[in-house]
MOPAC internal coordinates of N, CA, C and O (Angstrom, degrees):
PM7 1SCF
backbone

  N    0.0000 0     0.00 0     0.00 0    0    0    0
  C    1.4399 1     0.00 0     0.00 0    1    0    0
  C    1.5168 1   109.21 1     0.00 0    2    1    0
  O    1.2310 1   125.79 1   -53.14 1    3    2    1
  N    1.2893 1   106.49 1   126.86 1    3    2    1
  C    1.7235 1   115.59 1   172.76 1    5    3    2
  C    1.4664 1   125.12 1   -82.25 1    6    5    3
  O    1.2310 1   108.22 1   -70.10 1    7    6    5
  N    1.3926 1   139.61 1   109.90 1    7    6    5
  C    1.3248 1   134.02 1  -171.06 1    9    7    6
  C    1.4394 1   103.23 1   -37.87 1   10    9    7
  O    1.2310 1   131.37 1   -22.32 1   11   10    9
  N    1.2831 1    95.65 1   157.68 1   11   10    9
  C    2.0385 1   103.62 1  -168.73 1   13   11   10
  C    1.6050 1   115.76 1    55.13 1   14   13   11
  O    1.2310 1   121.47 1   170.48 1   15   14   13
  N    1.2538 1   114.80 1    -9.52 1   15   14   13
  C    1.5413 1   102.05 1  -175.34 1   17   15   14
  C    1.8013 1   101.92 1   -97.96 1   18   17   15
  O    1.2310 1   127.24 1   -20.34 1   19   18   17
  N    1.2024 1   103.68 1   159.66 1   19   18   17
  C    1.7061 1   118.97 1  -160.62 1   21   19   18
  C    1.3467 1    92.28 1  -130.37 1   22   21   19
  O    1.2310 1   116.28 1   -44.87 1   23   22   21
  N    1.3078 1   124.66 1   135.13 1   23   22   21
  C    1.6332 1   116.81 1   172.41 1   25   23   22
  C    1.9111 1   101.19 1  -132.93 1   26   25   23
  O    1.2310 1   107.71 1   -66.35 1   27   26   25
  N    1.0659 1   140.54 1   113.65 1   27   26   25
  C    1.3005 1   134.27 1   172.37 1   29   27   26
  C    1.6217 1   111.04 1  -123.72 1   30   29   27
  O    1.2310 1   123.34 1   -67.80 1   31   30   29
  N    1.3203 1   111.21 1   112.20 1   31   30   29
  C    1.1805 1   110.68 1  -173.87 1   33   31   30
  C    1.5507 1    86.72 1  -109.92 1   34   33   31
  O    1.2310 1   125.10 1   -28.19 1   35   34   33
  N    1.7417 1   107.81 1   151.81 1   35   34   33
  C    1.4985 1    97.82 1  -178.39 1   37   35   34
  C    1.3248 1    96.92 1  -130.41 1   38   37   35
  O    1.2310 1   112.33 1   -35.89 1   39   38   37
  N    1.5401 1   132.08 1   144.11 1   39   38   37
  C    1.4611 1   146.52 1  -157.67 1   41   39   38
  C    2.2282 1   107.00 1  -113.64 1   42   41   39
  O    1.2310 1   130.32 1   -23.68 1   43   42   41
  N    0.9954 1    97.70 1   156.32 1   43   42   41
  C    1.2741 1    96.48 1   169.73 1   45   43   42
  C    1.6102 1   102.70 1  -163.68 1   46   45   43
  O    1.2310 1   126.56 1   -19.41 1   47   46   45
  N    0.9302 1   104.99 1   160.59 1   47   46   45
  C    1.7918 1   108.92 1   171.83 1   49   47   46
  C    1.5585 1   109.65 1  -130.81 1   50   49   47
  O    1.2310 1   115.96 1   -29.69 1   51   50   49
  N    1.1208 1   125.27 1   150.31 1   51   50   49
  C    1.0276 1   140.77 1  -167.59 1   53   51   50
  C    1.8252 1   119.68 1  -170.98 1   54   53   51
  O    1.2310 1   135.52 1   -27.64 1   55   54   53
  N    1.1921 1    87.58 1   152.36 1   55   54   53
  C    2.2505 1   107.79 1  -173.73 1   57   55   54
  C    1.8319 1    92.27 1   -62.19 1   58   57   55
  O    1.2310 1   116.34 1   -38.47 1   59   58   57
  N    1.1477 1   124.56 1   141.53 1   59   58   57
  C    1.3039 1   125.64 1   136.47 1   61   59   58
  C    1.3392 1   114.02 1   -46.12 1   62   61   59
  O    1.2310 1   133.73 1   -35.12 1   63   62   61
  N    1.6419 1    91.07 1   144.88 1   63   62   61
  C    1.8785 1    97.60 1   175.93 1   65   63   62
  C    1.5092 1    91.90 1  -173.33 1   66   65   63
  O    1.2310 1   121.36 1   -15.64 1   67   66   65
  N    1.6252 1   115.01 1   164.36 1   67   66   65
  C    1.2499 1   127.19 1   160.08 1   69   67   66
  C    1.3371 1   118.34 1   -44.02 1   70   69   67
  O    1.2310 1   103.66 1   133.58 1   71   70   69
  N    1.0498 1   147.67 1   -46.42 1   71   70   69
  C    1.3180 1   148.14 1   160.37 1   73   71   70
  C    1.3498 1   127.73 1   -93.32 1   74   73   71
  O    1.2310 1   103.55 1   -80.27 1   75   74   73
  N    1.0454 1   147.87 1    99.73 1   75   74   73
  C    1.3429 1   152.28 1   158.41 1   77   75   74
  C    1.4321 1   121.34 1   -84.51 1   78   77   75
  O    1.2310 1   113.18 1   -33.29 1   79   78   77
  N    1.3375 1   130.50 1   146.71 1   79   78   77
  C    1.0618 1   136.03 1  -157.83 1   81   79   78
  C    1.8415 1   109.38 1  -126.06 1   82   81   79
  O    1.2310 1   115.06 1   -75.40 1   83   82   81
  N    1.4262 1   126.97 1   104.60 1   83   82   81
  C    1.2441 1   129.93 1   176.24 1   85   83   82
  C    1.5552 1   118.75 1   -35.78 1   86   85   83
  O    1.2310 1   121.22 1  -152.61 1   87   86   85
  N    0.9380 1   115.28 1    27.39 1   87   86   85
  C    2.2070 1    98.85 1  -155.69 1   89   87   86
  C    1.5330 1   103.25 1   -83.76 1   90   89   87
  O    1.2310 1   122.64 1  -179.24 1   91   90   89
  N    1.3484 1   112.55 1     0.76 1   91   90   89
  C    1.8306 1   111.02 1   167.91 1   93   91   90
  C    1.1493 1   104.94 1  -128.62 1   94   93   91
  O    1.2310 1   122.33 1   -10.51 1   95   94   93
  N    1.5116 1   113.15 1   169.49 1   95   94   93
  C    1.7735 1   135.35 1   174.03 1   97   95   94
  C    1.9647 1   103.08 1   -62.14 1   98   97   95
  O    1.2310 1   138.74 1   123.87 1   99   98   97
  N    1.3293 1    81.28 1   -56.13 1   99   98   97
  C    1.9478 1    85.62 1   177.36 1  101   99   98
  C    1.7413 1   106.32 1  -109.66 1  102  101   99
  O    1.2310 1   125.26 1   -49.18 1  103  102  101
  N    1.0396 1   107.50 1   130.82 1  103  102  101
  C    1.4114 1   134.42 1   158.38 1  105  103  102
  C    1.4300 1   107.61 1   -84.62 1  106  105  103
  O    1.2310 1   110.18 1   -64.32 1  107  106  105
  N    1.2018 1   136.05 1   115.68 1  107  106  105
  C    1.9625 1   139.73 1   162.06 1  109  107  106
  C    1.6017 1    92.40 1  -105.94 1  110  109  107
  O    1.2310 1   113.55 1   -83.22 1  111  110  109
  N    1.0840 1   129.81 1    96.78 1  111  110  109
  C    1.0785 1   160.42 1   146.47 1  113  111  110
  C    2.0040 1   113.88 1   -52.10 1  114  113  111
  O    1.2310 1   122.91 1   -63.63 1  115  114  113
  N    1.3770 1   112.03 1   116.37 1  115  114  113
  C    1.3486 1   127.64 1  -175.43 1  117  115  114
  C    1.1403 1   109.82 1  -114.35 1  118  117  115
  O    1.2310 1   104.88 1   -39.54 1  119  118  117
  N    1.1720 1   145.56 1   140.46 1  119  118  117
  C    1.7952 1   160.96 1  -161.34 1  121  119  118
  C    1.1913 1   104.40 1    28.96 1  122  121  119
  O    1.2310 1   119.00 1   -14.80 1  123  122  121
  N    1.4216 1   119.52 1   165.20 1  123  122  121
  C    1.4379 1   158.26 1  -165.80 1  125  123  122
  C    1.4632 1   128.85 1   -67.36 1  126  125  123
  O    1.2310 1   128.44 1   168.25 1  127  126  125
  N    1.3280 1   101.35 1   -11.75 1  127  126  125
  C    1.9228 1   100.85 1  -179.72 1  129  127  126
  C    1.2546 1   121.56 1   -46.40 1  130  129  127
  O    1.2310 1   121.67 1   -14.83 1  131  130  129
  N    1.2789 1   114.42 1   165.17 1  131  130  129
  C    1.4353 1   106.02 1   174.00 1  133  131  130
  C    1.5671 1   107.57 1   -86.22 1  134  133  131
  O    1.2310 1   120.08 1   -41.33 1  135  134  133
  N    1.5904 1   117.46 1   138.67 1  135  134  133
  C    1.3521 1   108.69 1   171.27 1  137  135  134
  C    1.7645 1   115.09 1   -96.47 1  138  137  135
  O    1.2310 1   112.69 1   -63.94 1  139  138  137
  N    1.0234 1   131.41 1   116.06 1  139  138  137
  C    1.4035 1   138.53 1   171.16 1  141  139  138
  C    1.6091 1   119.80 1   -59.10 1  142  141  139
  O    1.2310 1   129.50 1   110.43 1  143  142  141
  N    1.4776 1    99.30 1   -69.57 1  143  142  141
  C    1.6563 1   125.84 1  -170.67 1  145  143  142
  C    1.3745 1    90.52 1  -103.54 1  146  145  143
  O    1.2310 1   127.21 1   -33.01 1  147  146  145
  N    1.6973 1   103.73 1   146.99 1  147  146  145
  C    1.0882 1   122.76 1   123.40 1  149  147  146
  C    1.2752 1   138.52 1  -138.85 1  150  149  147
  O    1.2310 1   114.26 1   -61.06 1  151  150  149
  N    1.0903 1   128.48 1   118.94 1  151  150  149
  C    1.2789 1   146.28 1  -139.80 1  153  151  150
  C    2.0689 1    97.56 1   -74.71 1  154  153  151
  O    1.2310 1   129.76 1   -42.16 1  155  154  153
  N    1.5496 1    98.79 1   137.84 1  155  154  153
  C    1.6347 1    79.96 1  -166.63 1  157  155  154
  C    1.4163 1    96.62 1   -91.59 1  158  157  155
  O    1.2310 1   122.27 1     4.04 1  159  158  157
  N    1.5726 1   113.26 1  -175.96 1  159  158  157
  C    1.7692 1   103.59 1   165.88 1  161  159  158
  C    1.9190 1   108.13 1   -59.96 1  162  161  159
  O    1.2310 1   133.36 1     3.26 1  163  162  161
  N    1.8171 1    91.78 1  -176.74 1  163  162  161
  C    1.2839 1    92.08 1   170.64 1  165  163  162
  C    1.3942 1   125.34 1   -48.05 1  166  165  163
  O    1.2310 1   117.86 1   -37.05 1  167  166  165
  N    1.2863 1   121.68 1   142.95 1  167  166  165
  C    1.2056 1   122.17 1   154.65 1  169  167  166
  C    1.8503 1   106.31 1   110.85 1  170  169  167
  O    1.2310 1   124.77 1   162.16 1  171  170  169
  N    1.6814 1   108.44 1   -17.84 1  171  170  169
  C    1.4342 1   102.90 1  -140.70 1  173  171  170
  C    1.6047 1   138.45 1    43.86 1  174  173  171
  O    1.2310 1   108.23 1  -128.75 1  175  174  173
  N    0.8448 1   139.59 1    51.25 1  175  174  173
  C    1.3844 1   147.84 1  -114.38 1  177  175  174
  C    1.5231 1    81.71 1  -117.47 1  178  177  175
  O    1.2310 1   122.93 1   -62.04 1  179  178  177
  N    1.8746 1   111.98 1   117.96 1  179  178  177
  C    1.6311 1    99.94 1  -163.28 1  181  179  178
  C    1.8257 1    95.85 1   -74.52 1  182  181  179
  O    1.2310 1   122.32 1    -5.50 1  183  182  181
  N    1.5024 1   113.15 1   174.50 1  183  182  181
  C    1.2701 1   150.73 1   179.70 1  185  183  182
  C    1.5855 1    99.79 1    50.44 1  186  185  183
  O    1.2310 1   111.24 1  -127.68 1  187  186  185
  N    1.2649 1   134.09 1    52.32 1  187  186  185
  C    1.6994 1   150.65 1   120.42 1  189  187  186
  C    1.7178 1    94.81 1    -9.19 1  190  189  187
  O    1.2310 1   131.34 1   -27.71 1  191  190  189
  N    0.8892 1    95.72 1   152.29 1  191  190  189
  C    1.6104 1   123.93 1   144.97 1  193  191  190
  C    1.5796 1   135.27 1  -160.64 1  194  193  191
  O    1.2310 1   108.98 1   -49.88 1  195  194  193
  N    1.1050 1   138.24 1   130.12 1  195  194  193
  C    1.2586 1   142.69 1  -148.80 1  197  195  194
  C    1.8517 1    87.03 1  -128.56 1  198  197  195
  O    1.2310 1   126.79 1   -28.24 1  199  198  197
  N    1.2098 1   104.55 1   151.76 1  199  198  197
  C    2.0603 1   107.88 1   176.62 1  201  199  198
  C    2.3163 1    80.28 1  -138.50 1  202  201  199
  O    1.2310 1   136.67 1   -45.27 1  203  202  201
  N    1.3654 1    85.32 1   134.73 1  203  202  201
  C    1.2051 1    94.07 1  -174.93 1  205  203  202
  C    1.3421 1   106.70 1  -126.34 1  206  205  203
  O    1.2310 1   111.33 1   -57.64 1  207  206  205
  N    1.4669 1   133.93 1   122.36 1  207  206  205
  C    1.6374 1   120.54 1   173.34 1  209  207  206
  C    1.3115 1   116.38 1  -123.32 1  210  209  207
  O    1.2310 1   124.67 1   -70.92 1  211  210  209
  N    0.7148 1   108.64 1   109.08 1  211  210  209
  C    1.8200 1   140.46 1   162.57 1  213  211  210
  C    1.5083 1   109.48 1   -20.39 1  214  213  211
  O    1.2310 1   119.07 1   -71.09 1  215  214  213
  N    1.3202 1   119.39 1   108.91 1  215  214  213
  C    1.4130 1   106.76 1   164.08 1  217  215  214
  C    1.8296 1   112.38 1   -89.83 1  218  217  215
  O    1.2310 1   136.59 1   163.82 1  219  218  217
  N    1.2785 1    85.48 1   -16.18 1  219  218  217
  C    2.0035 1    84.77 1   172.30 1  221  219  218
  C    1.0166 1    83.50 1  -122.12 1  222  221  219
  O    1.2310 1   125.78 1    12.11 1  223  222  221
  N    1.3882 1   106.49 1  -167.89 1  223  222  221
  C    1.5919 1   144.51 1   170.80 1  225  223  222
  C    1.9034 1   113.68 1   -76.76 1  226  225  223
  O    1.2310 1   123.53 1  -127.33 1  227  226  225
  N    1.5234 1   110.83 1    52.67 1  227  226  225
  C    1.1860 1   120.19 1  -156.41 1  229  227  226
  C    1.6816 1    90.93 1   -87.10 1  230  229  227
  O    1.2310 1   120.50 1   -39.87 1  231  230  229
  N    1.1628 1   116.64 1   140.13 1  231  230  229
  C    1.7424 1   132.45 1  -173.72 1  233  231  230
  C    1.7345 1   111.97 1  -112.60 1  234  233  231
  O    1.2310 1   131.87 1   -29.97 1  235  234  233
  N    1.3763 1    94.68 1   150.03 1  235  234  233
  C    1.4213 1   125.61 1   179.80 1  237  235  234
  C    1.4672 1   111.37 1   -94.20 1  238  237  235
  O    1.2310 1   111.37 1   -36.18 1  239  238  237
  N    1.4589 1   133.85 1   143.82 1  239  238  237
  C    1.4163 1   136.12 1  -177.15 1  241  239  238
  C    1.4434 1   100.96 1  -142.04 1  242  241  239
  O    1.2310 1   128.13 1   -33.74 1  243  242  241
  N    0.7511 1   101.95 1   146.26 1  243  242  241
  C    1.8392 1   126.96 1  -170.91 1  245  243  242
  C    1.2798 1   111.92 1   -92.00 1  246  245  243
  O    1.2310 1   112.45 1  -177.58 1  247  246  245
  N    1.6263 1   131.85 1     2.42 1  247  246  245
  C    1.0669 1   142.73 1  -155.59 1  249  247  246
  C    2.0206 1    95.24 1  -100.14 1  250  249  247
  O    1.2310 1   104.23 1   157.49 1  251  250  249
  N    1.2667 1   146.69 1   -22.51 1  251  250  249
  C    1.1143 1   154.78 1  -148.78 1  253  251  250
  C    1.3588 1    91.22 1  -144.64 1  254  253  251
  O    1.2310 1   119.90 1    19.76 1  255  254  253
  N    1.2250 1   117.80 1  -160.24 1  255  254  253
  C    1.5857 1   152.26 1  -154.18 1  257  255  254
  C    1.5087 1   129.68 1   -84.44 1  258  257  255
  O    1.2310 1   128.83 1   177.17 1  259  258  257
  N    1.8569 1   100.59 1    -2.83 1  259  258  257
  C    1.0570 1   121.39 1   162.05 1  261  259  258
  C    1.2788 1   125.53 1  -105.89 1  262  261  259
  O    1.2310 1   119.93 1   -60.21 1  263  262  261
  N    1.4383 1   117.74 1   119.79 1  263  262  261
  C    1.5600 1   125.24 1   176.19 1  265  263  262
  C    1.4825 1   120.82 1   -36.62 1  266  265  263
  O    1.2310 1   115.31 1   138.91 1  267  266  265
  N    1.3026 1   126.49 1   -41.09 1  267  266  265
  C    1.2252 1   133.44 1  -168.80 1  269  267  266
  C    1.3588 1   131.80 1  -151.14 1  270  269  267
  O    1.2310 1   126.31 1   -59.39 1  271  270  269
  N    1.4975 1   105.46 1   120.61 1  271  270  269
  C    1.7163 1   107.38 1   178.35 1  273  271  270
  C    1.3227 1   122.96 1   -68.51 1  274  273  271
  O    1.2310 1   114.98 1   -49.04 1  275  274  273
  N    1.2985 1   127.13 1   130.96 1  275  274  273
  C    0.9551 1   135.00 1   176.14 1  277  275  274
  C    1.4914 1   127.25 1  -150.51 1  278  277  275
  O    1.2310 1   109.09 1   -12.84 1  279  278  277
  N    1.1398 1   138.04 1   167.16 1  279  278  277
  C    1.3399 1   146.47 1  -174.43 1  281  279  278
  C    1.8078 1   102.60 1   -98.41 1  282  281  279
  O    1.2310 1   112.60 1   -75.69 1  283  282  281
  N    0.7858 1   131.58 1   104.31 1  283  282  281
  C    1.2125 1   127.87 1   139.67 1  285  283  282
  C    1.5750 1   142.70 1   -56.96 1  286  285  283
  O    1.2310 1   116.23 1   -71.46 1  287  286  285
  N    1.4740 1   124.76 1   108.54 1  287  286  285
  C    1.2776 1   136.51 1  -153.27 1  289  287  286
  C    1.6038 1    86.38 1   -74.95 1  290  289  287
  O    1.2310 1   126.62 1   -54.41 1  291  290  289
  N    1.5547 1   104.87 1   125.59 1  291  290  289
  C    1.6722 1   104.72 1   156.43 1  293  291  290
  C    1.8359 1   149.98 1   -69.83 1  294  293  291
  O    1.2310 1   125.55 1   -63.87 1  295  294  293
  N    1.1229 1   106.94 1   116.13 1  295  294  293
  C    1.3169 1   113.39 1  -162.05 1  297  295  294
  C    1.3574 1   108.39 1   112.64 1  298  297  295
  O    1.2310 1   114.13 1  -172.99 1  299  298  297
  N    1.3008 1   128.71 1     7.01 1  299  298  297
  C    1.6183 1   113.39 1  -170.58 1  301  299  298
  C    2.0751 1    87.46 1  -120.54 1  302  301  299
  O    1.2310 1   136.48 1     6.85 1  303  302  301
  N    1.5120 1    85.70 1  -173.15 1  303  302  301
  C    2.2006 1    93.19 1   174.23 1  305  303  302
  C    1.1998 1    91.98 1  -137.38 1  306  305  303
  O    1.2310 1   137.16 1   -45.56 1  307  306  305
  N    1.6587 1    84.37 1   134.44 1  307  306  305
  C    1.7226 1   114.41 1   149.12 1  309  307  306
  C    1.3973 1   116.13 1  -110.15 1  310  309  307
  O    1.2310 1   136.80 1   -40.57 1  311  310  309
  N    1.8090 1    85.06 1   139.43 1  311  310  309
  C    1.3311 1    95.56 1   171.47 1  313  311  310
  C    1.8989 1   118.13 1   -96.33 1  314  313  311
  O    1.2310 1   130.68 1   -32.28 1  315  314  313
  N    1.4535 1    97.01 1   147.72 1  315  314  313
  C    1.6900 1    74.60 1   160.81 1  317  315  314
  C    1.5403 1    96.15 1  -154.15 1  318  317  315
  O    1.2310 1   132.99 1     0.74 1  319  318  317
  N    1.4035 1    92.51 1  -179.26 1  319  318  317
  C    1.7830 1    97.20 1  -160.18 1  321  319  318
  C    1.6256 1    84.06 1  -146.33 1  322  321  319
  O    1.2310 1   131.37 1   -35.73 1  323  322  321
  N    1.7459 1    95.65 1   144.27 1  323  322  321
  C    1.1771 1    90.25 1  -174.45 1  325  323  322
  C    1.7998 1    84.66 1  -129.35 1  326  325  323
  O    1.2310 1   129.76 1   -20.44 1  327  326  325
  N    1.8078 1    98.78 1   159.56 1  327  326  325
  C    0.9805 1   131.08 1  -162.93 1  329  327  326
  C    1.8165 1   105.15 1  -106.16 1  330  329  327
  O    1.2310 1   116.70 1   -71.91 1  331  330  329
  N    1.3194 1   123.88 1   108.09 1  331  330  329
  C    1.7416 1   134.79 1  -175.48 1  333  331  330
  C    1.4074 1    93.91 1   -47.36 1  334  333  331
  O    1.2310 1   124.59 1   107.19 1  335  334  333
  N    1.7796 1   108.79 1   -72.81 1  335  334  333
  C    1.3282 1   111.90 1  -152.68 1  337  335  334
  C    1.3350 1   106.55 1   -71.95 1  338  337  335
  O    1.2310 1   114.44 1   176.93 1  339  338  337
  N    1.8258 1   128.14 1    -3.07 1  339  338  337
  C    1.3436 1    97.99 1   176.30 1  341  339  338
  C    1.8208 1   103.44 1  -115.74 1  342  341  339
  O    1.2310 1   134.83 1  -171.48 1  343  342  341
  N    0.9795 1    88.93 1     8.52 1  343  342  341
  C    1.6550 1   106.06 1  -179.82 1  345  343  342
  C    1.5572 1   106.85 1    52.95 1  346  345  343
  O    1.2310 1   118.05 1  -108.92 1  347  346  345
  N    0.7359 1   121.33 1    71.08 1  347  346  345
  C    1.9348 1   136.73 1   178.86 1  349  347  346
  C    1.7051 1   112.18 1   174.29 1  350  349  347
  O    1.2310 1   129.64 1   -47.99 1  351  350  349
  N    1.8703 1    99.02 1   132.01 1  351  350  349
  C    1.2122 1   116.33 1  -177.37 1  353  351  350
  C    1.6771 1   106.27 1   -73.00 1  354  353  351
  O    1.2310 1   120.86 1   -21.21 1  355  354  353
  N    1.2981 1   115.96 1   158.79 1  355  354  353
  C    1.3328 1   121.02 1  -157.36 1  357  355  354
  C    1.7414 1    99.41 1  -136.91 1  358  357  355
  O    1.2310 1   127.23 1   -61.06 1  359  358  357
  N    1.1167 1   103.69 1   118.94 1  359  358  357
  C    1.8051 1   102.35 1  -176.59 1  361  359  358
  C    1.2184 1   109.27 1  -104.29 1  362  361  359
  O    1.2310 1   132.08 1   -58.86 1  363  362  361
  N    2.1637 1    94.28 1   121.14 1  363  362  361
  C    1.9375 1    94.43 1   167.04 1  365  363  362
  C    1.6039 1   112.65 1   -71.70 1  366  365  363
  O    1.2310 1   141.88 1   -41.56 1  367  366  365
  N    1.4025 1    75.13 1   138.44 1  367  366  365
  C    1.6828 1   101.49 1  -176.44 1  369  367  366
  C    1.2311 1   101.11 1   -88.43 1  370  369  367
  O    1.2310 1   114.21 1   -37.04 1  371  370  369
  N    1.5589 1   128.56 1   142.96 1  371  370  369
  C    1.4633 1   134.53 1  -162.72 1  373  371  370
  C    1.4328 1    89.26 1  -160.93 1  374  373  371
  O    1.2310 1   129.32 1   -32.34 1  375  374  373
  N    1.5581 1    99.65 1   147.66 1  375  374  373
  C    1.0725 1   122.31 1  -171.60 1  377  375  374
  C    1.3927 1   104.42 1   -85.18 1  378  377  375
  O    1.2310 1   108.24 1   -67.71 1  379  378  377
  N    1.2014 1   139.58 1   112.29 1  379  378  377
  C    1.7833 1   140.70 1   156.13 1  381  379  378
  C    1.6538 1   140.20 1   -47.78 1  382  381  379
  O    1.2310 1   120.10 1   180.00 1  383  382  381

């Protein structure tokens, strides 16, 4: 921590579902649904990022607002960043 600097990251956990909603820094994510949407904070406010960690093997679908399906490995974080002008979150890809 840097004098004068403030860091508040805020956490929430929540069920998998078709829609999920950004309203914290970390998402802890519980069971397996597929997630479609995710809803950005207010405003959509472009270059967001949300880090989401998987307590299962909870999946991404390409069908909504996210660029790319994918499996999420459980116990680890994804990040993703979402893009205003194309209106869909975008997941860094990291090597395992």
């Amino acid at each position: 921590m840097f004098q004068g600097y403030v860091s508040k990251r805020s956490e929430r956990v929540l069920a998998s579902a078709a829609t999920i909603t950004a309203d914290a820094d970390v998402l802890v994510i519980t069971g397996t649904a597929a997630i479609a949407n995710i809803i950005p904070k207010v405003g959509g406010i472009a270059n967001q990022e949300v880090t989401i960690i998987s307590l299962g093997a909870a999946t991404t679908v390409a069908t909504g607002n996210i660029a790319v399906a994918l499996t999420m490995v459980a116990n680890r974080a994804q990040k993703f960043v979402y893009s205003k002008s194309q209106g869909k979150w975008y997941p860094q890809i990291a090597a395992v």
